[in-house]
C-alpha angles and dihedrals in degrees: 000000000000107000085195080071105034117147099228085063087056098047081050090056094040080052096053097045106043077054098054093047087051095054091043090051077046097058094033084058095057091035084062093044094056096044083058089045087054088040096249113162135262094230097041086058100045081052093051099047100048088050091049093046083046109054086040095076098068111055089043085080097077080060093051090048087059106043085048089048095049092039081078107055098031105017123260099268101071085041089052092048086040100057096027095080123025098328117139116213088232106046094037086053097043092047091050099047097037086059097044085051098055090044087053080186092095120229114343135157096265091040091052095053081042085062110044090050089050084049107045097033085055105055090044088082091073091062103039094043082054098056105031100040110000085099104061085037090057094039083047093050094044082055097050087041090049089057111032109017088174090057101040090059086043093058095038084054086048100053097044086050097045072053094051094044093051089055099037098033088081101058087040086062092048104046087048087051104046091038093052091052099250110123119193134184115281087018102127126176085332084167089055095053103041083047081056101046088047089048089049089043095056098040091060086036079059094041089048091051088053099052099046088047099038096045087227108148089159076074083074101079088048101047101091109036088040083048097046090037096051090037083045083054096044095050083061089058093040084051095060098044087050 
C-alpha cells in the first residue's frame, strides 16, 4: 500500500475542504445581509461577486503547479490538504525537500510523518504571530508610516525582499556554483534552476513594464501564474541544454 495515497488522508482533506467552502458560503451569506443592511444593491453585489470569483481563477494556478509538483514526491493527498488552507507554494516545497534532504532515505513511512509535522508545525507561526502580535506590528508600522512615509515604504520593500532573498538565494548559489565549474554535493542541475528563477524574474520585469505603461492594472491578476508557467516551460528547455 502506498501510505503517500492512503484513503483516510483523502477523507481528511475532503474533510478540510469541504470545511473551508462552507465557511466561505458562510461568510458570503453575512457579507449579503449586510449589503442589503447598508442598501447595496442586489445587483452591485452579484457584479461584484462574479468579478471577484473571476479574477480569482487565475492566480489560483500557481497553487495547482505546487500541489502537482509536490503530488510527486508526498502523494496528492497531503498537497491537496497543504495548500487547501493556509499553505504557501514556497514554503510547502522548501520544508518538504529540506526534510527529505536531511533523511537522505528517501520517502519512507517515518520520513513522511517527519514531513507533514515539519510542514504543518511550520506554517502555524503565521497564524499565531497574527493573533497574538499582528496588532501592535501593524499599530507600530501606521506610526512609522505617520511620521516618515518615505521610510515606512523603504522598510516594507526591505522585508519582502530579505523574504525574496531567503527563497531565491539558494538557487542563486547554485546556479554561481555550477556555472563557475565547482560541483558540490546536493548541487543538482544548479544551471537549470538559476536559468529558471531569471526567466521567472524577467517575465514578471516584463509584466511589470506592461502594466505601469500601459496603464493595465487588470495584468495584475495575471503577473505571477503567466510568469511561473512560462519560467516552469523554460526549465524544460534549460534541462535539455544542461
Amino acid at each position: 500500500m502506498d501510505f503517500t495515497e492512503s484513503n483516510y488522508l483523502y477523507i481528511i482533506g475532503a474533510f478540510i475542504a469541504f470545511f473551508v467552502m462552507a465557511q466561505s458560503v458562510y461568510f458570503l451569506v453575512r457579507a449579503v445581509r449586510r449589503g442589503k443592511q447598508l442598501g447595496i444593491a442586489t445587483k452591485v453585489m452579484k457584479d461584484a461577486a462574479i468579478s471577484s470569483a473571476a479574477f480569482s481563477i487565475v492566480p489560483s494556478v500557481p497553487i495547482v503547479i505546487a500541489m502537482i509538483t509536490l503530488a510527486a514526491t508526498i502523494g496528492a493527498p497531503f498537497s491537496w490538504i497543504r495548500l487547501s488552507v493556509i499553505g504557501s507554494m514556497s514554503y510547502e516545497t522548501m520544508a518538504a525537500g529540506a526534510v527529505a534532504k536531511a533523511a537522505d532515505t528517501g520517502i519512507t513511512i517515518s520520513v513522511y510523518a517527519a514531513i507533514m509535522w515539519v510542514m504543518t508545525m511550520g506554517i502555524i507561526s503565521g497564524p499565531l504571530f497574527n493573533l497574538i502580535g499582528f496588532k501592535k506590528y501593524q499599530t507600530k508600522i501606521a506610526q512609522i508610516g505617520e511620521r516618515n512615509p518615505k521610510w515606512s515604504k523603504i522598510l516594507i520593500d526591505a522585508l519582502f525582499m530579505g523574504i525574496i532573498a531567503v527563497m531565491g538565494g539558494q538557487f542563486v548559489a547554485k546556479g554561481i556554483a555550477a556555472f563557475s565549474g565547482f560541483h558540490a554535493g546536493g548541487i543538482i542541475n544548479g544551471e537549470t534552476q538559476f536559468l529558471t528563477l531569471v526567466s521567472g524574474a524577467v517575465l514578471m520585469l516584463i509584466f511589470g513594464l506592461l502594466i505601469k505603461l500601459l496603464k493595465a492594472k487588470w495584468l495584475e491578476n495575471f503577473a505571477l501564474p503567466v510568469s511561473m508557467i512560462g519560467a516552469v516551460a523554460l526549465s524544460v528547455v534549460f534541462h535539455g541544454l544542461f
